[in-house]
N, C-alpha and C positions, 0 to 999 in steps of 0.2 A: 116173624119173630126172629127166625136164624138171622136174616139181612141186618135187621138191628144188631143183635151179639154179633155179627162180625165187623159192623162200621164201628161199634165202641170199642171192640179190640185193637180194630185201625191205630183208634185216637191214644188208647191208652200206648202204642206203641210207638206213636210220633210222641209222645210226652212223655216216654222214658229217652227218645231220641236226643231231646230238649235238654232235661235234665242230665244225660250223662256228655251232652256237649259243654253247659254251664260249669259242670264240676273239672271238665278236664279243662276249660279256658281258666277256671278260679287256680289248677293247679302249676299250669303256665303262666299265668300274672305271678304266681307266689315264687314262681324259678323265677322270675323275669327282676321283681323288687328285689328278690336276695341280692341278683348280681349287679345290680342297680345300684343297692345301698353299700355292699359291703365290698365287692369286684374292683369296679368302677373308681371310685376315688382314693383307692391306694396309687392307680398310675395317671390321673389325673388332678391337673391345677384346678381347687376348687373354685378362682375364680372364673375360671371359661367353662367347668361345668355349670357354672348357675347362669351364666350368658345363654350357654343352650339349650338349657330348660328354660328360661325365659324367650328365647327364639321360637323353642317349639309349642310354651304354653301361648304363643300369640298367633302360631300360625294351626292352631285347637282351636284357638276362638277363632279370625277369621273365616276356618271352616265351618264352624257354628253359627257363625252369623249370617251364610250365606244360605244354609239350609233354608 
């Protein structure tokens, strides 16, 4: 019975691992979009930044396709 209560301890403790990785990537994308949206295209031509988000949303797919 101990051996169980401590492999579920394991688990429970890789799945707080889980989720405080998810939250702290969720709070990295959310730095990331700010400066994204609002950084970024004060010192950039919005038309070459939409060339290179079309650049990089093609080479997203590419990678996706090859998966």
């Amino acid at each position: 019975m101990s051996e169980f209560i401590k492999k579920l301890k394991d688990v429970f403790e890789i799945g707080k691992g889980f989720y405080d990785t998810a939250l702290y990537r969720r709070k990295l994308s959310t730095i990331l979009d700010i400066f994204t949206e609002k950084v970024i295209p004060t010192f950039v031509n919005e038309k070459d930044l939409k060339d290179y988000y079309e650049k990089k949303m093609d080479e997203v797919n590419e990678f996706i396709y090859k998966l």
